[in-house]
mmCIF file of the N, C-alpha and C atoms, coordinates in Angstrom:
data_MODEL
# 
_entry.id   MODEL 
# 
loop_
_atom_site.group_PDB 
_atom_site.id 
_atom_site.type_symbol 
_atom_site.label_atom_id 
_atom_site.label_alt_id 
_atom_site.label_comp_id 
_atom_site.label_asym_id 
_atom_site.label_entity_id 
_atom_site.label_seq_id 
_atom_site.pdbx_PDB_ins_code 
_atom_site.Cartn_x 
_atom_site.Cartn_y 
_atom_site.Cartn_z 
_atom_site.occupancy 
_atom_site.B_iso_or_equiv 
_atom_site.pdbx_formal_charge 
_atom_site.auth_seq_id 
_atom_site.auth_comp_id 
_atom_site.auth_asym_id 
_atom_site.auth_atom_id 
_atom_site.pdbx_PDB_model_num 
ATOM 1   N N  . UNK A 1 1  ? 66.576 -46.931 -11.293 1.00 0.00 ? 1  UNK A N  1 
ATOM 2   C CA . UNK A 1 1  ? 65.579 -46.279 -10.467 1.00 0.00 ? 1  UNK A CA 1 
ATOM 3   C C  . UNK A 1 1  ? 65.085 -44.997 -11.116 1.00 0.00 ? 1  UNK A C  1 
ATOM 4   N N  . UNK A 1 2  ? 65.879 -44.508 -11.949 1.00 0.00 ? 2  UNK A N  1 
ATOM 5   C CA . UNK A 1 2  ? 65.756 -43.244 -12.241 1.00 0.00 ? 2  UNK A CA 1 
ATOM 6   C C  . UNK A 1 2  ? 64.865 -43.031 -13.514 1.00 0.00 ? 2  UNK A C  1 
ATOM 7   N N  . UNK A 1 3  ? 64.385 -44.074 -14.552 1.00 0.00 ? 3  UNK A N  1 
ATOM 8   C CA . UNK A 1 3  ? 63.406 -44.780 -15.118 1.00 0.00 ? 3  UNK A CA 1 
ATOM 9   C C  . UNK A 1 3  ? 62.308 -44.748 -14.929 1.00 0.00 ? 3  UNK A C  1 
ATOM 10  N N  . UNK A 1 4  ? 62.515 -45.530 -13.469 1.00 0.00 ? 4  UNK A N  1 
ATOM 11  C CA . UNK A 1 4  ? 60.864 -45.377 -12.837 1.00 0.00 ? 4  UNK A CA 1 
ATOM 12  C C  . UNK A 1 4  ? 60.089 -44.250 -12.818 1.00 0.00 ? 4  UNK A C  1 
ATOM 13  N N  . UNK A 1 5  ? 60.973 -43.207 -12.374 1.00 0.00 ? 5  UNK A N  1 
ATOM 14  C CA . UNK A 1 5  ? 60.041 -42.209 -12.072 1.00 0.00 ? 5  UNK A CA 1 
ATOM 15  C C  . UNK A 1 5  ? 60.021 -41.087 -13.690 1.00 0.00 ? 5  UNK A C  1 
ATOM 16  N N  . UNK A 1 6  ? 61.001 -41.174 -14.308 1.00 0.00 ? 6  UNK A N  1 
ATOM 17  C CA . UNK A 1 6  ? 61.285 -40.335 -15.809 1.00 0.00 ? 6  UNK A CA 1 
ATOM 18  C C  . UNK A 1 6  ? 60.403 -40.942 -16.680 1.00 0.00 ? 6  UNK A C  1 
ATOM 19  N N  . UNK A 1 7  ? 59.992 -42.456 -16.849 1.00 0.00 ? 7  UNK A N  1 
ATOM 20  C CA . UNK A 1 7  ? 58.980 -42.343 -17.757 1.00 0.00 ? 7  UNK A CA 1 
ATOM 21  C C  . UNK A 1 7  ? 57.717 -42.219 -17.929 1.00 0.00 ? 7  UNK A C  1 
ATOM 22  N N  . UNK A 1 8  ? 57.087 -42.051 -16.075 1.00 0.00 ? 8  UNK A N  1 
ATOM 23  C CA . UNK A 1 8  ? 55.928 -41.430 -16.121 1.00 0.00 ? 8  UNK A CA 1 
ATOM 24  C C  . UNK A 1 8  ? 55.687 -40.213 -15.984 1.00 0.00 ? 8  UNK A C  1 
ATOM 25  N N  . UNK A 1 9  ? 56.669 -39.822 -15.782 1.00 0.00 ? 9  UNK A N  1 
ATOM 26  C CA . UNK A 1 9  ? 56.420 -38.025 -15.761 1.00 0.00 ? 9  UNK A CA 1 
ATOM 27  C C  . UNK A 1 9  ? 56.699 -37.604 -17.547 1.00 0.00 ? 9  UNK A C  1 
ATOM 28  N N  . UNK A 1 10 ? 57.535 -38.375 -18.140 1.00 0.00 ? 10 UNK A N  1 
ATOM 29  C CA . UNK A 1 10 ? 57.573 -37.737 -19.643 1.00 0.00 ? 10 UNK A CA 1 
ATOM 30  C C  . UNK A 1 10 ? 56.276 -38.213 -20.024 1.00 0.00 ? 10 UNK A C  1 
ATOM 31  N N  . UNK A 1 11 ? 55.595 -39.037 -19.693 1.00 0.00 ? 11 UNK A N  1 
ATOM 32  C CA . UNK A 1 11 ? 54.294 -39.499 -20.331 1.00 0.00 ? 11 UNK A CA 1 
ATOM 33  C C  . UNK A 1 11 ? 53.246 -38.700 -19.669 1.00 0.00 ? 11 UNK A C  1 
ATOM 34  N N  . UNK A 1 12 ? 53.542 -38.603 -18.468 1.00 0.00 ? 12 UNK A N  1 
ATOM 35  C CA . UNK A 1 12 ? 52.073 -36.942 -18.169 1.00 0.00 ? 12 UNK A CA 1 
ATOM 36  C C  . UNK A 1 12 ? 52.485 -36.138 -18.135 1.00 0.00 ? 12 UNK A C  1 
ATOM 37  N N  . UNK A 1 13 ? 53.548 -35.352 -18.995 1.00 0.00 ? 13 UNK A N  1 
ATOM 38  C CA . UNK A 1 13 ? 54.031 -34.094 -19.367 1.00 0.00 ? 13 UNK A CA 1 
ATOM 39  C C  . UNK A 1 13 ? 53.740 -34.382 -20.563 1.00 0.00 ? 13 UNK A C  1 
ATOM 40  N N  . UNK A 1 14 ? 53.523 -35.001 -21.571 1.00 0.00 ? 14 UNK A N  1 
ATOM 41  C CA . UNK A 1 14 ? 52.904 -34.857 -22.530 1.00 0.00 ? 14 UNK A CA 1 
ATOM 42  C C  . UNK A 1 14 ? 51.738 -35.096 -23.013 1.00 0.00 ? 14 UNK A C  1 
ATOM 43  N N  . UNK A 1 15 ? 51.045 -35.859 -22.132 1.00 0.00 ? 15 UNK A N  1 
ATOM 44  C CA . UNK A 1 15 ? 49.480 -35.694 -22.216 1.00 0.00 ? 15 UNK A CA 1 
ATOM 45  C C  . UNK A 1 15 ? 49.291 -34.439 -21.822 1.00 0.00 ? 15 UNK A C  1 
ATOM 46  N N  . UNK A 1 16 ? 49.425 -33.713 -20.822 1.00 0.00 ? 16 UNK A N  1 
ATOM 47  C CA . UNK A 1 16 ? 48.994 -32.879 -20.470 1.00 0.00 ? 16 UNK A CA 1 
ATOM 48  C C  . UNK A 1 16 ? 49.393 -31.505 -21.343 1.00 0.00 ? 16 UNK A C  1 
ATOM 49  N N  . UNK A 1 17 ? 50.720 -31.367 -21.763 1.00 0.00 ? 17 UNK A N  1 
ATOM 50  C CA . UNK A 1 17 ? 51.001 -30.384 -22.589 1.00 0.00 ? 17 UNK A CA 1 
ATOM 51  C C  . UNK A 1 17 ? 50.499 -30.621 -24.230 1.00 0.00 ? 17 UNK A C  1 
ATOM 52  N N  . UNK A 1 18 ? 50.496 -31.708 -24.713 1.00 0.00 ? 18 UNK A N  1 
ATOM 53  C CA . UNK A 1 18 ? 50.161 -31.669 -26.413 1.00 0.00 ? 18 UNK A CA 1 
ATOM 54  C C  . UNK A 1 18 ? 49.514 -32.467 -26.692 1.00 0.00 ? 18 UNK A C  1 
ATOM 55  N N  . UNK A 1 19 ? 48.433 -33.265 -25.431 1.00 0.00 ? 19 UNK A N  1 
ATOM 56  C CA . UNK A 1 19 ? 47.134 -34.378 -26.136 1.00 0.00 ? 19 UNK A CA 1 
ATOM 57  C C  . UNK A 1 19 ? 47.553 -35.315 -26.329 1.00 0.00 ? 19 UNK A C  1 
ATOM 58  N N  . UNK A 1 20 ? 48.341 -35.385 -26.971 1.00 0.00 ? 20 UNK A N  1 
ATOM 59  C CA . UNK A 1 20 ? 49.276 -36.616 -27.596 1.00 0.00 ? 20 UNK A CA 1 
ATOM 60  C C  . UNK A 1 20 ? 50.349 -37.582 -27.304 1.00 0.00 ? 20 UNK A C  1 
ATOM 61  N N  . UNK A 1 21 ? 50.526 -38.610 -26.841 1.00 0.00 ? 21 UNK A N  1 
ATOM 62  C CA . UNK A 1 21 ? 51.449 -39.049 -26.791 1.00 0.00 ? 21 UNK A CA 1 
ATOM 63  C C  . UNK A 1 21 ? 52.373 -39.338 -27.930 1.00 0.00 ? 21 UNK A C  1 
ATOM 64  N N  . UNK A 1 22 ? 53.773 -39.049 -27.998 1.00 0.00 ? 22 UNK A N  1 
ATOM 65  C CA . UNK A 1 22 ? 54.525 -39.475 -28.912 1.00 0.00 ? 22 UNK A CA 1 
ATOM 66  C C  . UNK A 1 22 ? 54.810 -40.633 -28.487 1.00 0.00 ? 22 UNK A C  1 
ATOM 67  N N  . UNK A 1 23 ? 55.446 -41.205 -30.218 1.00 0.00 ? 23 UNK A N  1 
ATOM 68  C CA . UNK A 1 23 ? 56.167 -42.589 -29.823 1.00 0.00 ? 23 UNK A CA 1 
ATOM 69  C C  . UNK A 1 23 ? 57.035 -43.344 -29.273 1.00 0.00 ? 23 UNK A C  1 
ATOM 70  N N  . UNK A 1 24 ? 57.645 -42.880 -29.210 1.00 0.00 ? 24 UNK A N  1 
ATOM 71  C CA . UNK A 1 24 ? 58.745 -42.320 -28.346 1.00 0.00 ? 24 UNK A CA 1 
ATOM 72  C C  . UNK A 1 24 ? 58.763 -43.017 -26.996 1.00 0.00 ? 24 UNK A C  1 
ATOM 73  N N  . UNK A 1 25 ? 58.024 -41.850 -26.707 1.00 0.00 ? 25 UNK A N  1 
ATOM 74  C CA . UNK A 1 25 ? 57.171 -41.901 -24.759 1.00 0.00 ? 25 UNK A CA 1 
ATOM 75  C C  . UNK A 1 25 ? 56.036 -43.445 -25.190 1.00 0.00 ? 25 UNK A C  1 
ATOM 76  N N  . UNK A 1 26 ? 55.434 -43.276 -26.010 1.00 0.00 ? 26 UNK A N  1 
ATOM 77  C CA . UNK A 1 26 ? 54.916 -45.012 -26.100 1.00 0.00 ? 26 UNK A CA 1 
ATOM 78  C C  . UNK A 1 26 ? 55.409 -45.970 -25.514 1.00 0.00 ? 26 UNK A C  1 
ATOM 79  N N  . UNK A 1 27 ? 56.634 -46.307 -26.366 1.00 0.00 ? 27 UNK A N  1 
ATOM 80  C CA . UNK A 1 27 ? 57.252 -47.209 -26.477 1.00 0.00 ? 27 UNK A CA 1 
ATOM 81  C C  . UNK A 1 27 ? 57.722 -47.354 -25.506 1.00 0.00 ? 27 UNK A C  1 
ATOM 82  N N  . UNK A 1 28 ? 58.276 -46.217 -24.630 1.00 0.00 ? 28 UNK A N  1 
ATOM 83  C CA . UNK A 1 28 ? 59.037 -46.343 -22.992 1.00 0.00 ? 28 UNK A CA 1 
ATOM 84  C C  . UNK A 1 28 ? 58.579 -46.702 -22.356 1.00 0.00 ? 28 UNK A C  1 
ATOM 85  N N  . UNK A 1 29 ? 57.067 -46.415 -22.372 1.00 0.00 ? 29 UNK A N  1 
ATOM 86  C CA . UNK A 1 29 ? 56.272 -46.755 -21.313 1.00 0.00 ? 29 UNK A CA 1 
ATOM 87  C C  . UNK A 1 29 ? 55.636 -47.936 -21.342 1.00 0.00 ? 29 UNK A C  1 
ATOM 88  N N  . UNK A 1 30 ? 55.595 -48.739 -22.875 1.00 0.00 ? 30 UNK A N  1 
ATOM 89  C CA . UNK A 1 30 ? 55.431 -50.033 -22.609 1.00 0.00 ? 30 UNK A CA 1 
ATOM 90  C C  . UNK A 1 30 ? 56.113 -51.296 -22.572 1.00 0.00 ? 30 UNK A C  1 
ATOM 91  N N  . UNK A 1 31 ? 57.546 -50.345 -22.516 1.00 0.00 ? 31 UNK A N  1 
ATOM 92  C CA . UNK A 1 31 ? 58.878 -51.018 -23.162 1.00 0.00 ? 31 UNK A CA 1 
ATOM 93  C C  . UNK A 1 31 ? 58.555 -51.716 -20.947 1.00 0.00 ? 31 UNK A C  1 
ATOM 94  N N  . UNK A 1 32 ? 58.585 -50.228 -20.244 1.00 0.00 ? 32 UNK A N  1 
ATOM 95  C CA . UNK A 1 32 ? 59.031 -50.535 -18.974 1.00 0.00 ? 32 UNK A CA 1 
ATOM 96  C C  . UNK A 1 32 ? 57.960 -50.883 -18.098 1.00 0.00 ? 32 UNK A C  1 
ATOM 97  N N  . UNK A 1 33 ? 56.330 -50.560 -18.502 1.00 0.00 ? 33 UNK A N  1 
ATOM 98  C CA . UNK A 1 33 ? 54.867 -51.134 -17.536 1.00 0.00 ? 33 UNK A CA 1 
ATOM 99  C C  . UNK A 1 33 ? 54.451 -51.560 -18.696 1.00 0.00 ? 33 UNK A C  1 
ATOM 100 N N  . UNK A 1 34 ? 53.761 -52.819 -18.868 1.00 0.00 ? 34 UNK A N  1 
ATOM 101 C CA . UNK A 1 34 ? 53.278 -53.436 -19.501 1.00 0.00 ? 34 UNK A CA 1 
ATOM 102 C C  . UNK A 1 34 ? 51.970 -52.801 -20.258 1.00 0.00 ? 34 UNK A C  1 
ATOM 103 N N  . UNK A 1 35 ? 51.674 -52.450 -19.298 1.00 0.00 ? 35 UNK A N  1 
ATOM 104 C CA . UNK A 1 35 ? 49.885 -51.958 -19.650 1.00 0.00 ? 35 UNK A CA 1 
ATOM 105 C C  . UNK A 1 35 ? 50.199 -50.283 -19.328 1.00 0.00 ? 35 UNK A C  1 
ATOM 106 N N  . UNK A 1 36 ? 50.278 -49.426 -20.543 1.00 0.00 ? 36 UNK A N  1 
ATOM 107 C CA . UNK A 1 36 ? 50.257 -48.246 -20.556 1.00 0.00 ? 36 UNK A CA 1 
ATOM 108 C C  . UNK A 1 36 ? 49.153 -47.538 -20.618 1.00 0.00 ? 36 UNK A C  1 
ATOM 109 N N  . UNK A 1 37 ? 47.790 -48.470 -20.691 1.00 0.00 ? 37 UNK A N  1 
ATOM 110 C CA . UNK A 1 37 ? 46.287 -48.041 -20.752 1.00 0.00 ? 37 UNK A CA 1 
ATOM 111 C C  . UNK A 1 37 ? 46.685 -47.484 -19.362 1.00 0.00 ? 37 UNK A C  1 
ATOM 112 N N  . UNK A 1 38 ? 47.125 -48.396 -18.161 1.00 0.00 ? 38 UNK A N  1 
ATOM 113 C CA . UNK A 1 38 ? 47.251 -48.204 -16.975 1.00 0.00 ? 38 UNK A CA 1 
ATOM 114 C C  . UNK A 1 38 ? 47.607 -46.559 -16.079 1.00 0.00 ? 38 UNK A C  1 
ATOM 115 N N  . UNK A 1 39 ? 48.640 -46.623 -16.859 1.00 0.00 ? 39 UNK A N  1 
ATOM 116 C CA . UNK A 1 39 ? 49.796 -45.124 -16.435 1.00 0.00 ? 39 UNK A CA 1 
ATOM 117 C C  . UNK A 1 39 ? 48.702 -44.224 -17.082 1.00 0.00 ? 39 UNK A C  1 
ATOM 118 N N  . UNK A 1 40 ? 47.898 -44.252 -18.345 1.00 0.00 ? 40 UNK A N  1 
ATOM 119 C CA . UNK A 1 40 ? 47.405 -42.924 -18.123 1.00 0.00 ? 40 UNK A CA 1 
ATOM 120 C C  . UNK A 1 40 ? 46.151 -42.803 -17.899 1.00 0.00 ? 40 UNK A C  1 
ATOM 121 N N  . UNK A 1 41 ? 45.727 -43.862 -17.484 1.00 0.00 ? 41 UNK A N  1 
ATOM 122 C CA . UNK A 1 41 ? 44.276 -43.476 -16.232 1.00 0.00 ? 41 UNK A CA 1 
ATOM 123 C C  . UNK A 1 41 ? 44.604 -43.419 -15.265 1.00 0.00 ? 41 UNK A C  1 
ATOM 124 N N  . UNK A 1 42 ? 45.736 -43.758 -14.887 1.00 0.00 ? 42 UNK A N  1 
ATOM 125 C CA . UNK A 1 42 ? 46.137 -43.028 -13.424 1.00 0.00 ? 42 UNK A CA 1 
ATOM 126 C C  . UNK A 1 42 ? 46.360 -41.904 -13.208 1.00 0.00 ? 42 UNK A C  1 
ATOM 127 N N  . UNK A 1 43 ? 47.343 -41.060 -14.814 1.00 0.00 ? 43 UNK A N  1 
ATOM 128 C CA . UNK A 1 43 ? 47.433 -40.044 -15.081 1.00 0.00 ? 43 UNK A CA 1 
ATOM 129 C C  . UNK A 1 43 ? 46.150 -39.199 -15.148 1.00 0.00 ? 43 UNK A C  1 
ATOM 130 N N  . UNK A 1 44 ? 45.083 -39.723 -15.412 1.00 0.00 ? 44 UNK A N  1 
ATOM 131 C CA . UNK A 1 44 ? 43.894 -39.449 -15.660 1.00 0.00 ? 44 UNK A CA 1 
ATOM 132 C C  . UNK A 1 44 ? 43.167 -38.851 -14.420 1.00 0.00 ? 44 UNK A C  1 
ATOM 133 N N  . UNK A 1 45 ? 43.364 -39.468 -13.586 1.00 0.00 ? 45 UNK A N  1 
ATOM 134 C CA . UNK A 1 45 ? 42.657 -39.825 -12.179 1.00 0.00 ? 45 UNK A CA 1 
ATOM 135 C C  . UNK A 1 45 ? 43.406 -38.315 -12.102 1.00 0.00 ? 45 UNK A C  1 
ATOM 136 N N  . UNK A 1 46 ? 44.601 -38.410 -11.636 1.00 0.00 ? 46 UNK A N  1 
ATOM 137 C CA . UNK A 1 46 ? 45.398 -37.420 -10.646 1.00 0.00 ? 46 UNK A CA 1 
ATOM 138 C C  . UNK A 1 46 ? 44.846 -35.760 -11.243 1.00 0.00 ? 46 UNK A C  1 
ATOM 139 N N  . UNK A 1 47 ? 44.660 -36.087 -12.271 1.00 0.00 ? 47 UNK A N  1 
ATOM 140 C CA . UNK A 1 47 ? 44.524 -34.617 -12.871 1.00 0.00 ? 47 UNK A CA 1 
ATOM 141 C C  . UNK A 1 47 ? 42.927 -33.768 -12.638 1.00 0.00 ? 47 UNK A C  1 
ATOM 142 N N  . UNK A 1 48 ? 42.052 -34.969 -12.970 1.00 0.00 ? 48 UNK A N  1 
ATOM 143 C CA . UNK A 1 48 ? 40.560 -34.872 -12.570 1.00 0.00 ? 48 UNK A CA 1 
ATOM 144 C C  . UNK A 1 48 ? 40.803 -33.898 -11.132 1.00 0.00 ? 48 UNK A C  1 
ATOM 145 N N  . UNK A 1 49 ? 40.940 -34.346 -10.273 1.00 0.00 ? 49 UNK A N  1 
ATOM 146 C CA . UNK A 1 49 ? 40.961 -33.148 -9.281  1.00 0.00 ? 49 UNK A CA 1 
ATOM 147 C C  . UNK A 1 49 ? 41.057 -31.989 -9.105  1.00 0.00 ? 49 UNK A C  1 
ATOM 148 N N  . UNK A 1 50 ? 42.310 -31.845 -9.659  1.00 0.00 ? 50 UNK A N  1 
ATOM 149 C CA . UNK A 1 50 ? 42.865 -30.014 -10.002 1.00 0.00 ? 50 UNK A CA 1 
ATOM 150 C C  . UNK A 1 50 ? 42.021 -29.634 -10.618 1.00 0.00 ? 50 UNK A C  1 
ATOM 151 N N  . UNK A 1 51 ? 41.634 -29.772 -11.804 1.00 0.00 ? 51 UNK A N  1 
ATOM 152 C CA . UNK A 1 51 ? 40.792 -29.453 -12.723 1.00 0.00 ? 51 UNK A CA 1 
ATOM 153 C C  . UNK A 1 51 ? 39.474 -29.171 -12.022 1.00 0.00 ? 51 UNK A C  1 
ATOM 154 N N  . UNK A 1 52 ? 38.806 -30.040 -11.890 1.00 0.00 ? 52 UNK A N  1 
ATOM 155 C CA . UNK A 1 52 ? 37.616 -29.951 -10.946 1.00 0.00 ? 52 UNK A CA 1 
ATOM 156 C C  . UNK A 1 52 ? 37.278 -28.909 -10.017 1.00 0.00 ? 52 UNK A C  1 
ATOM 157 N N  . UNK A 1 53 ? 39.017 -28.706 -9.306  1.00 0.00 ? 53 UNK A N  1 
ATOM 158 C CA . UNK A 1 53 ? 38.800 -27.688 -7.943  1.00 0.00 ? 53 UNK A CA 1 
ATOM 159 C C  . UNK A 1 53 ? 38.718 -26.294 -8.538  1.00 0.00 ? 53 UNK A C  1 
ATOM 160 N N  . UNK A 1 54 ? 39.418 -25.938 -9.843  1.00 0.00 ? 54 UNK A N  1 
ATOM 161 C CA . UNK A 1 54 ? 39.937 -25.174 -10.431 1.00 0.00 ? 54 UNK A CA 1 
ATOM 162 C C  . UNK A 1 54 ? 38.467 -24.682 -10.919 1.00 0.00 ? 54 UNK A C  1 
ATOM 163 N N  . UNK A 1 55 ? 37.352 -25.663 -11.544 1.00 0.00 ? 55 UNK A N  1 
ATOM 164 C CA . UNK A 1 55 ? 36.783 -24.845 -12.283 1.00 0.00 ? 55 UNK A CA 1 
ATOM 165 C C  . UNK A 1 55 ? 35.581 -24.864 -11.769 1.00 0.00 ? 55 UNK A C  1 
ATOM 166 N N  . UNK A 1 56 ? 36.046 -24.691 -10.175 1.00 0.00 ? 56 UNK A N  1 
ATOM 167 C CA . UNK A 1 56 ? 34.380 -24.568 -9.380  1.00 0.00 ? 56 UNK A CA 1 
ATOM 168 C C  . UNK A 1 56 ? 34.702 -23.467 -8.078  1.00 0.00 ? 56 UNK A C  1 
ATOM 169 N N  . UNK A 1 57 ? 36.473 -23.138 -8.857  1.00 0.00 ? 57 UNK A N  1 
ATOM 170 C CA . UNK A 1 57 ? 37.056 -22.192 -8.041  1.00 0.00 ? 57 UNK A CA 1 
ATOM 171 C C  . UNK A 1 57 ? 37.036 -22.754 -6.204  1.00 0.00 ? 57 UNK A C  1 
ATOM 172 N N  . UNK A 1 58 ? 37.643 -23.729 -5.992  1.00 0.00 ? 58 UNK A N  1 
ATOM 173 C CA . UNK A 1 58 ? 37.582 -24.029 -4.772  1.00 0.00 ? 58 UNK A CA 1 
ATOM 174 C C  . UNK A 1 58 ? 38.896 -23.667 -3.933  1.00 0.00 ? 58 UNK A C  1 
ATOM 175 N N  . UNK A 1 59 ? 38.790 -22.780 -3.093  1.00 0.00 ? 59 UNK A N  1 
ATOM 176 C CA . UNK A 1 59 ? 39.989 -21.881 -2.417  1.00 0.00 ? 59 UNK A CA 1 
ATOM 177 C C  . UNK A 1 59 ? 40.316 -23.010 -1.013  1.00 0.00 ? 59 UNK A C  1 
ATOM 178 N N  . UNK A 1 60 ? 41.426 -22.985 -0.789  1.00 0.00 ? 60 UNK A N  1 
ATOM 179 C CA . UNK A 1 60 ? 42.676 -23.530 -0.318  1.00 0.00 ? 60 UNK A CA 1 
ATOM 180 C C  . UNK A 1 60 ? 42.319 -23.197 1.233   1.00 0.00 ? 60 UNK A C  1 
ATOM 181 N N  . UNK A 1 61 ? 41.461 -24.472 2.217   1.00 0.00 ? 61 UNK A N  1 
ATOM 182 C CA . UNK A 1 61 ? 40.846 -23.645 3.692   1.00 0.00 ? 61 UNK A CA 1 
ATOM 183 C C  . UNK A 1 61 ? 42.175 -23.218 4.534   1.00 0.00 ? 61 UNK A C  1 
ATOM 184 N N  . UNK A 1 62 ? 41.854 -21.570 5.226   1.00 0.00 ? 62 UNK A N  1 
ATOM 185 C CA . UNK A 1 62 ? 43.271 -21.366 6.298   1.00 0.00 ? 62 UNK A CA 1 
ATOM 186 C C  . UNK A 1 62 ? 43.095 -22.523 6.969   1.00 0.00 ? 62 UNK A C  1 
ATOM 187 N N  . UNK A 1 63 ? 44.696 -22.576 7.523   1.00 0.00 ? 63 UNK A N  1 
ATOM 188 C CA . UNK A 1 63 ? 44.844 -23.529 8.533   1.00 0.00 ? 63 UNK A CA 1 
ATOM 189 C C  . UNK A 1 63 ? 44.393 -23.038 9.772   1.00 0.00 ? 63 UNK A C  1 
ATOM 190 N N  . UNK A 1 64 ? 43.649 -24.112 10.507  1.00 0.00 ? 64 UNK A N  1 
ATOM 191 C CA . UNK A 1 64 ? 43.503 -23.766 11.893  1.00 0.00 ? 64 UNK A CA 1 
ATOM 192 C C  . UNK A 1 64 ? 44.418 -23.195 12.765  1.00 0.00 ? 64 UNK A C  1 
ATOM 193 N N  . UNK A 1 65 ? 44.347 -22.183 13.955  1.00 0.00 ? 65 UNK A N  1 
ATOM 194 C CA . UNK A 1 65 ? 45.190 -21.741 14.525  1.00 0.00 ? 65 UNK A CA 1 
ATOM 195 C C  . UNK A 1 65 ? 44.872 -22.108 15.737  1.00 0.00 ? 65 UNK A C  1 
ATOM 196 N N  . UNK A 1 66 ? 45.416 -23.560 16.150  1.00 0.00 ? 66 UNK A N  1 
ATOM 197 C CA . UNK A 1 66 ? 45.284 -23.911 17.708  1.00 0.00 ? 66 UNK A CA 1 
ATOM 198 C C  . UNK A 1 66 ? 46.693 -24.314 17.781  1.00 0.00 ? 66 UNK A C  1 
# 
């Protein structure tokens, strides 16, 4: 179980920190999901947002107080 979730986070901890995937993280990730095109357009997806909110400066609405 502990797989599941470690080799997609080592694979968008390193896209995101050095561009690059090593081989390493490659190989894990196609050793364990077939289609690693997959994991990082998903990775892809998730990040588009932040980014987006970030660079149009979009602030965090207060919560309602009822």
């Amino acid at each position: 179980m502990f797989a599941v979730v470690a080799i997609p986070y080592d694979v968008a901890s390193a896209l995101i920190s050095h561009g690059v995937l090593p081989e390493l993280n490659n190989r894990q990730a196609i050793r364990r999901f077939t289609a690693r095109r997959n994991l990082s357009y998903l990775i892809g997806l998730y990040c588009l947002v932040p980014v987006t909110f970030n660079g149009f400066d979009v602030q965090v609405p207060e919560p309602d107080a009822t």
